[in-house]
N, C-alpha and C positions, 0 to 999 in steps of 0.2 A: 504494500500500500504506500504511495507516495506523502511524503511529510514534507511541512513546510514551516519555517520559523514567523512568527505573526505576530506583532507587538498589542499589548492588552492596555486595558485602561488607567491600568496607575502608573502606565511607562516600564513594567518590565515586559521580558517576552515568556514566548509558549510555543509549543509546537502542533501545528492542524496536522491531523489527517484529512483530508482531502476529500477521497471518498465518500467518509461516515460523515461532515461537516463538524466534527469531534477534535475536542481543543485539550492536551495535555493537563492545561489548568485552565482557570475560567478566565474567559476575555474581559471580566470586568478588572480586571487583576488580582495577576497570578500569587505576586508576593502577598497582596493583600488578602488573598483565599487562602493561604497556604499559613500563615500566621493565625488568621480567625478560628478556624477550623481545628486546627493541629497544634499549635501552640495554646492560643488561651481558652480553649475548651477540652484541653487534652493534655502538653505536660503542664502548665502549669498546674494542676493538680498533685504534681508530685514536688516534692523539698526535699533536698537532705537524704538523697537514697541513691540505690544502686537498683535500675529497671531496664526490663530489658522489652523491647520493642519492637512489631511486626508491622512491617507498609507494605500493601498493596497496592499498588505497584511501585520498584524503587523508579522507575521510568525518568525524567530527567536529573533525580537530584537533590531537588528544590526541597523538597522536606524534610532528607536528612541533614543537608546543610543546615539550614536555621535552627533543628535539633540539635546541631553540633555547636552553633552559635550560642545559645540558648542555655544548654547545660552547665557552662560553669556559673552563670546567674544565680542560678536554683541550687547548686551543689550538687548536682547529679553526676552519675557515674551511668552512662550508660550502654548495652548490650543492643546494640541495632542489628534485626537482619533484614534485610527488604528483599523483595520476593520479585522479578519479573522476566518474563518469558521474550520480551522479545527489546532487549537493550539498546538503547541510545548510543550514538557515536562521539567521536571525541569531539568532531569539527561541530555539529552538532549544539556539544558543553559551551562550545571555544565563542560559537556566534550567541547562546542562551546570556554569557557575560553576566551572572547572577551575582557572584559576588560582588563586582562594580555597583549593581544595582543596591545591594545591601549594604553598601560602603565596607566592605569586607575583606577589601583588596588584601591584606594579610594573611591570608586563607584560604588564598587562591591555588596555594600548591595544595593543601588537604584537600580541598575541595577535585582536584584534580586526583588525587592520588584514590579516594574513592572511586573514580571511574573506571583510575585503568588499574587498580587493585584486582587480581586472581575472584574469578567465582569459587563460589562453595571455599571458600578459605578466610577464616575469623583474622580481621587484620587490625590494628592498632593506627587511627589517623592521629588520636592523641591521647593524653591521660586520661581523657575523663572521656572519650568515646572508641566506640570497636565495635567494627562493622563487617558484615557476614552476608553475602551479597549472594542469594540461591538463584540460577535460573532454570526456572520451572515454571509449571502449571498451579495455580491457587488451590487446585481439587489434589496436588500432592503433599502439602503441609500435614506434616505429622505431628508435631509439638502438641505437648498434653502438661498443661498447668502450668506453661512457664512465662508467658508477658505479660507484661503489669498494664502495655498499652498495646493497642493497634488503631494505625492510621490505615483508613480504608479509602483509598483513592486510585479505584480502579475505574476503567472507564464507564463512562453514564451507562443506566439501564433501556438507552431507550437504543443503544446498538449492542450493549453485548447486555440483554439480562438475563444470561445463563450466569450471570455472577453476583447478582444479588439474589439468590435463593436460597429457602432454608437450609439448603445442603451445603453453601459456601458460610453461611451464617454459622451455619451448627459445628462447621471445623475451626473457625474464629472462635466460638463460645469455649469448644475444649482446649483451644491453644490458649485460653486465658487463665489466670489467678483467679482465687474468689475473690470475690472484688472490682477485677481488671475492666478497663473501660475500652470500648470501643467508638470511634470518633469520622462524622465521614460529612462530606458538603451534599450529601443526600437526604432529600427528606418525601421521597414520595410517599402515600400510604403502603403499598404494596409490600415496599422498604420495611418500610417498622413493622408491619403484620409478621413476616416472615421473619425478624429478629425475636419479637416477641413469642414467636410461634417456637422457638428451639430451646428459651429460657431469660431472654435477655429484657431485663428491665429497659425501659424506655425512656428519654426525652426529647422533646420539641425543643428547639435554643433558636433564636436569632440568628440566623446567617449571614453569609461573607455579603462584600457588593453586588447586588444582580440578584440576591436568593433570598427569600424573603424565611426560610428557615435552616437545620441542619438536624443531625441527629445524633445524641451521644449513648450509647446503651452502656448497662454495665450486667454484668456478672453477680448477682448475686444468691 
């Protein structure tokens, strides 16, 4: 499928597929979806701990970055592994220019070194982050009780929604803690029925730019 780099509304960029009319992160912007969503509805809920973290899809980046940003803030230590089947390239990163965007130019080699970091190999970008990069299928996660979070930002339901269904939910639910929160810029009803349907508490929150809601579920 042909991809294309597209600049969104708070001035960072994203990447279209073409095709599906399907945007890597949201056009209204991406940095501003990617904070709302995953940072202050997702870790900041954690302080002062050592957690470990599932994204769907690791796909440009953008979200383990600003979790890597992020982390020393909070005090966290944290175990990231992001999960995607079909990986982004480096020219790709190089034109995304996210750290620029983030004023983060110092980070710009971790940032990089995530990319072209070995699959399926736990690698150390720095002390307080270490990331584990699977490329695989969502329906192959096998992990049972071990993250404290998951960023679920796989593409929309309205071209792949063989992946928001009970059955991707219900492998989410046991790859979690009791506890463990799940955190995604989705909020259709179908969405929360089908989390709710495997065991997952629900809530309705306020969304990024462009979405008038989001959904946080937890584990308990």
């Amino acid at each position: 499928m042909k991809r294309k780099i597209i600049d969104t509304a708070d001035g960072s960029k994203t990447i279209q597929i073409e095709d599906w009319d399907e945007q890597y992160h949201s056009k209204h912007g991406a940095v501003q979806e990617a904070y709302h969503v995953f940072i202050e509805h997702g870790l900041r809920l954690f302080q002062n701990d050592e957690i470990h973290i599932l994204e769907i899809g690791f796909g440009t980046g953008l979200n383990a970055l600003i979790t890597l940003l992020e982390a020393p803030k909070q005090h966290l230590k944290i175990q990231y592994v992001g999960v995607e089947a079909y990986p982004v390239t480096m020219e790709e990163v190089e034109h995304l220019d996210y750290c620029n965007q983030l004023n983060a130019e110092s980070s710009s080699e971790l940032f990089k070194l995530m990319h072209q970091s070995n699959w399926e190999e736990m690698v150390t970008i720095n002390d307080s982050f270490h990331l584990l990069k699977q490329k695989k299928d969502f329906r192959e996660i096998k992990e049972q009780n071990l993250f404290n979070l998951v960023y679920f930002d796989a593409f929309g339901a309205r071209v792949q929604p063989d992946l928001w269904t009970e059955d991707i939910f219900k492998i989410m639910f046991n790859g979690l803690v009791q506890g463990g929160v799940l955190v995604t810029y989705a909020a259709k009803g179908s969405v929360r029925r089908a989390m709710q349907a495997v065991g997952f508490t629900v809530q309705r929150l306020p969304g990024p730019p462009g979405k008038r809601e989001m959904l946080r579920a937890v584990k308990k």
